[in-house]
SEDOVEX-210908 format. One line per 3 residues: number of its first residue (from 1); their letters; for each residue x, y negated, z negated of N, C-alpha, C. Coordinates in pm, 1 decimal, always signed. Each point is the difference from the previous one (the first is absolute). Layout:
SEDOVEX-210908
NUM = A = X,Y,Z,X,Y,Z,X,Y,Z | ... $
//
This chain:
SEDOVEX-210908
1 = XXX = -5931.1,+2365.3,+5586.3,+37.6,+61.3,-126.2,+141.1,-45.0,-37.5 | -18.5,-47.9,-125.9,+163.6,-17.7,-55.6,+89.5,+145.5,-52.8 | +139.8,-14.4,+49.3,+100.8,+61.9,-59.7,+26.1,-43.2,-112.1 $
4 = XXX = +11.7,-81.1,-56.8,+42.3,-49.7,-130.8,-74.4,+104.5,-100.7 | +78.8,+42.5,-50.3,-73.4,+141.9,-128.6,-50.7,-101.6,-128.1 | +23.1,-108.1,+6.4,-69.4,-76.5,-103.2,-154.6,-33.1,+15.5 $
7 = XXX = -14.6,+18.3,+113.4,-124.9,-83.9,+22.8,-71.0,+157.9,+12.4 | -132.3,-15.6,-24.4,-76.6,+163.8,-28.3,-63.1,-24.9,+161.6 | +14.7,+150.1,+51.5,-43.0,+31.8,+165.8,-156.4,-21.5,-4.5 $
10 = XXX = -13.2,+84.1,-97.2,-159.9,+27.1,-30.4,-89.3,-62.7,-107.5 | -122.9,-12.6,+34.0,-90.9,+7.4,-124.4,+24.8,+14.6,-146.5 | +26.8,+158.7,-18.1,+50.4,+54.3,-124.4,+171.1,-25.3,-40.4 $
13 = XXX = +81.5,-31.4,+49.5,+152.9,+8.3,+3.1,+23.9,-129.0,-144.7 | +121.3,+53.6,-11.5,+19.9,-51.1,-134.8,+111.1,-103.4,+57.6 | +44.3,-110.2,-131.8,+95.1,-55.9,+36.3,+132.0,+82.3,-92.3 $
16 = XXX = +95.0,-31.5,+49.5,+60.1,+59.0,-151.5,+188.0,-52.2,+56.1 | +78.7,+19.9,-116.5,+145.1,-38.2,+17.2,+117.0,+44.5,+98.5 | +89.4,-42.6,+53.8,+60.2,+87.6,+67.1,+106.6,+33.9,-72.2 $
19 = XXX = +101.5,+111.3,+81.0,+103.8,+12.7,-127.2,+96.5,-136.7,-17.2 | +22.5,-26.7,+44.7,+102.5,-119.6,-36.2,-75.3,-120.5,-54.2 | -84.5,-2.3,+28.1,-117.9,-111.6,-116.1,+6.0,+75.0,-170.0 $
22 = XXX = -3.1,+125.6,+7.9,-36.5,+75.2,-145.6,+139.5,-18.1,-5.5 | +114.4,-10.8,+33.9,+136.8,+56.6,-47.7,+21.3,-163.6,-78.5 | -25.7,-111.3,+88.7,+19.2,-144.7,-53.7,-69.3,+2.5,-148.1 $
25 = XXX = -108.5,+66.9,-22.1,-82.5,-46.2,-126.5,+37.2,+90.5,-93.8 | +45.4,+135.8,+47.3,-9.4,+73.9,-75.8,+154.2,-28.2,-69.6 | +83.5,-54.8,+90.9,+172.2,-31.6,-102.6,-55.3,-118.2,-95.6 $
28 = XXX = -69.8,-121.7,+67.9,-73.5,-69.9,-102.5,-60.7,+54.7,-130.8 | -59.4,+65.5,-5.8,-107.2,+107.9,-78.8,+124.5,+53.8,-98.7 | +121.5,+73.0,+60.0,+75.3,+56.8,-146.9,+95.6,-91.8,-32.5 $
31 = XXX = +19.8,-86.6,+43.5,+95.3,-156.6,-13.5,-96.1,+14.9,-158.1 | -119.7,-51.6,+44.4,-63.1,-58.5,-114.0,-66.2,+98.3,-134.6 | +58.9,+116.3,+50.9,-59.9,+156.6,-102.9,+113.1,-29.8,-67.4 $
34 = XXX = +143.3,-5.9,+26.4,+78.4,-6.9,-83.1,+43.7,-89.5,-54.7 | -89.9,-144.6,+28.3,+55.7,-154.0,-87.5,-144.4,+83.6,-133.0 | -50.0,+80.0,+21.8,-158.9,+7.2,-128.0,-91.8,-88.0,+45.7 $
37 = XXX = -7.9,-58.0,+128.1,-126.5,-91.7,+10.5,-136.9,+99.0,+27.4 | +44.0,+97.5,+127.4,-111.8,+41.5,+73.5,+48.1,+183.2,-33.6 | -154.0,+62.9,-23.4,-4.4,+113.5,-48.3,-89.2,+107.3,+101.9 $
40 = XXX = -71.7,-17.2,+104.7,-82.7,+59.7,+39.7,-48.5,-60.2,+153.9 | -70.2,+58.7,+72.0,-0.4,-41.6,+137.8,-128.2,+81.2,+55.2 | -85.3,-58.4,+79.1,-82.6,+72.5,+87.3,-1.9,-81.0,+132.8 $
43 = XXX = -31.9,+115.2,+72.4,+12.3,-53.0,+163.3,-128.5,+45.9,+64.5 | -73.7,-67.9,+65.9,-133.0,+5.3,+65.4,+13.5,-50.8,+155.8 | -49.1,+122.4,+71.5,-33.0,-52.9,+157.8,-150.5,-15.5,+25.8 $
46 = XXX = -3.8,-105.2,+11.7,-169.7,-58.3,+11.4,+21.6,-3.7,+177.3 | -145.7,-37.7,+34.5,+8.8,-5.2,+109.4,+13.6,-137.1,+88.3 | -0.7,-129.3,-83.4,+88.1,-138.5,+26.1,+74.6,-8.8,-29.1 $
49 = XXX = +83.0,+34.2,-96.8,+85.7,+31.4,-70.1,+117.6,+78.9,-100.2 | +122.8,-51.4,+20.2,+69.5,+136.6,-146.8,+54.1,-86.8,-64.0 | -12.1,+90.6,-122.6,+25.0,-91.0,-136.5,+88.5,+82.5,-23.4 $
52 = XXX = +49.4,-55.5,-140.4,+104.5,+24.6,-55.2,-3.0,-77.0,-156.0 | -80.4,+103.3,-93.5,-5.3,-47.4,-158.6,+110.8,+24.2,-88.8 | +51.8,-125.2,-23.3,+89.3,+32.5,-122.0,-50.9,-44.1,-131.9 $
55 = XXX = +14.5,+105.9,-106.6,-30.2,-12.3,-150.2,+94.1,-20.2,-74.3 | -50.4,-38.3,-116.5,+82.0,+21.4,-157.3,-14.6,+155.5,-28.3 | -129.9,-26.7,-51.6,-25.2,+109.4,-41.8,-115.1,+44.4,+116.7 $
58 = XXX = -2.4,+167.1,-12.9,-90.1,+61.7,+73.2,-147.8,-33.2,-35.7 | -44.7,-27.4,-122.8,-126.1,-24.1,-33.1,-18.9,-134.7,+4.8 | +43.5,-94.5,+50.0,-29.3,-129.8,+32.1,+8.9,-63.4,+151.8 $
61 = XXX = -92.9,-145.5,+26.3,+17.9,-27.1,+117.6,+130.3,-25.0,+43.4 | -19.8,+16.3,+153.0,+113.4,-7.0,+81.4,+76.6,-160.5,-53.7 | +129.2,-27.0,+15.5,+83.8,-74.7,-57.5,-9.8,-128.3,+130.4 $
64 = XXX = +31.3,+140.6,+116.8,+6.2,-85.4,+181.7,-57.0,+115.5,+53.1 | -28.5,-70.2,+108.4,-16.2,+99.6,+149.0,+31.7,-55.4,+98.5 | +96.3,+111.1,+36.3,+66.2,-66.4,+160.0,-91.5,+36.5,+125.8 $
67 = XXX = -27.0,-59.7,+49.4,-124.1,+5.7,+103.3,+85.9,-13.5,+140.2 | -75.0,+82.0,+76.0,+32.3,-6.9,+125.4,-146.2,+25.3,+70.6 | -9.4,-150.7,+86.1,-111.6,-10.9,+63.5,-10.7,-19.3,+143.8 $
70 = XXX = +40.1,+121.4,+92.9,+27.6,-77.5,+169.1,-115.9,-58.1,+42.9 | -129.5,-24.3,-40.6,-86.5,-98.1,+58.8,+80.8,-127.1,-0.1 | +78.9,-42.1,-119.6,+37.7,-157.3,-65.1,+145.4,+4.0,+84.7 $
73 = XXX = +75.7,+92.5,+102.1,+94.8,-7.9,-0.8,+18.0,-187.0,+141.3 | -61.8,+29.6,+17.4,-4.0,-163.7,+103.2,-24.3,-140.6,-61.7 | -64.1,+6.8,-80.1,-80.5,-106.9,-53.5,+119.0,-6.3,-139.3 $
76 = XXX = -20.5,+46.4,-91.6,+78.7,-10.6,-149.8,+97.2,+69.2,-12.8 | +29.7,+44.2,+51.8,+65.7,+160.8,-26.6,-9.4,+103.3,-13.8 | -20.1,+179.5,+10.3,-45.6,+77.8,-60.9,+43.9,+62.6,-119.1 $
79 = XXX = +128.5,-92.3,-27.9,+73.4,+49.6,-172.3,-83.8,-89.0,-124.1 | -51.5,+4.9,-111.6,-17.1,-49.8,-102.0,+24.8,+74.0,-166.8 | +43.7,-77.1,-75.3,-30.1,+21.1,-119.6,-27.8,-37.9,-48.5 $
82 = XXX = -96.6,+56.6,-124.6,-141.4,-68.9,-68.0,+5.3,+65.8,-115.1 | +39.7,-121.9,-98.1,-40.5,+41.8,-123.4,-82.0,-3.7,-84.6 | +18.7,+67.5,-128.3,-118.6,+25.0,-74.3,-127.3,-45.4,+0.6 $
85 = XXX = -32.6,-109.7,-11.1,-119.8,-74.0,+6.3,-30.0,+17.4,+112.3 | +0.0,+14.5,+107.8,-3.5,+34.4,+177.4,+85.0,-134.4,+76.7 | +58.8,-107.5,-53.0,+42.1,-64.8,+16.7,+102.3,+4.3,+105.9 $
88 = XXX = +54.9,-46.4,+109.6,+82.3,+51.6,+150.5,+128.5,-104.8,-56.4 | +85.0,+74.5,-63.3,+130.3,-35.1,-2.2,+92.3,-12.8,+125.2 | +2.8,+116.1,+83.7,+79.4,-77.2,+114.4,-36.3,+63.1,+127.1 $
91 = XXX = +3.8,-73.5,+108.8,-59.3,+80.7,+137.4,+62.1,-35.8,+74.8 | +58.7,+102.6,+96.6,+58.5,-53.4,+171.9,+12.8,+114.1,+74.3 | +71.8,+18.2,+99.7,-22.7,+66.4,+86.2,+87.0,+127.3,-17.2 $
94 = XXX = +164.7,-19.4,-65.5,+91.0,+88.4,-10.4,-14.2,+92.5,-146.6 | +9.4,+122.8,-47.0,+17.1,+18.1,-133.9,+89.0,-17.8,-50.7 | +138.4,-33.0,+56.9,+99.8,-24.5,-89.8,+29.9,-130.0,-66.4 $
97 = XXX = -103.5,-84.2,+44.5,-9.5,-121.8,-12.7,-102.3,-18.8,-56.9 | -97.4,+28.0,-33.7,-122.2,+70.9,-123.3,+49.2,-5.5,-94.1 | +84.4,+151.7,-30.3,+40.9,+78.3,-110.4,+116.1,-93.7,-76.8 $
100 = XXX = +19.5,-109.6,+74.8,+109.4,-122.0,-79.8,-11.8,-45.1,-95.3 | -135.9,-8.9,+41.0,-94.5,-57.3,-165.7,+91.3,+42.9,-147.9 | -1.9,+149.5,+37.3,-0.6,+17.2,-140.2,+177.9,+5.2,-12.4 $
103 = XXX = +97.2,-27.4,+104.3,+107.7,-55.4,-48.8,+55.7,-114.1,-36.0 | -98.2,-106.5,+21.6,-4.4,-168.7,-14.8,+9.4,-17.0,-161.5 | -58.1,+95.0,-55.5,+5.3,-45.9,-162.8,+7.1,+174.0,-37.2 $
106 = XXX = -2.8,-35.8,-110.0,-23.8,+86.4,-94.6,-148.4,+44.8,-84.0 | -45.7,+70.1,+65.6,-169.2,+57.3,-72.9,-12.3,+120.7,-66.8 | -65.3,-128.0,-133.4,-14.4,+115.7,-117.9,-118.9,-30.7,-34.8 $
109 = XXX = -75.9,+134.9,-93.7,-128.9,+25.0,-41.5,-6.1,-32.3,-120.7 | -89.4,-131.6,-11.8,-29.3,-67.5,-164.2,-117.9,+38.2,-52.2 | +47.2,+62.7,-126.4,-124.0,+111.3,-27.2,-2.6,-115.4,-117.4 $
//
């Protein structure tokens, strides 16, 4: 049996964030509430996975989702983000090195 609280013990066990994983996304998350890019957020513990949806708006698809997948953590990484189209913008092993992405440029929503 693994210690690692990422990886689910059981059958039913969920995956889900730890705090210092949510604290990295979540300063990300109001960084970008207060440039007006990103308005809304849902967080899901699946049981391969936790996500992490960021919106425009609440009634539209997710913008990204930050994925955390410890099956992928050997092989690809278990950090990714994937945007809109489902498209895998960036993957590796660290999140702080993920979440760079979106300091490399500047991303805005062309309506």
């Amino acid at each position: 049996m693994s210690l690692d609280p990422t990886y689910p013990s059981s059958p039913g066990a969920q995956v889900f964030f730890e705090r210092r994983e949510l604290d990295l996304i979540m300063r990300l998350y109001g960084r970008m509430v207060a440039a007006g890019e990103w308005r809304d957020y849902a967080i899901a513990g699946l049981s391969e996975r936790a996500v992490f949806c960021i919106f425009r708006r609440a009634s539209e698809q997710p913008l990204y989702r930050i994925e955390k997948q410890p099956d992928l953590a050997r092989k690809q990484g278990a950090w990714s983000v994937i945007g809109q189209g489902g498209m895998v913008l960036r993957r590796g092993h660290e999140l702080a090195q993920v979440l760079r992405l979106f300091e490399s440029r500047k991303f805005q929503v062309v309506e």
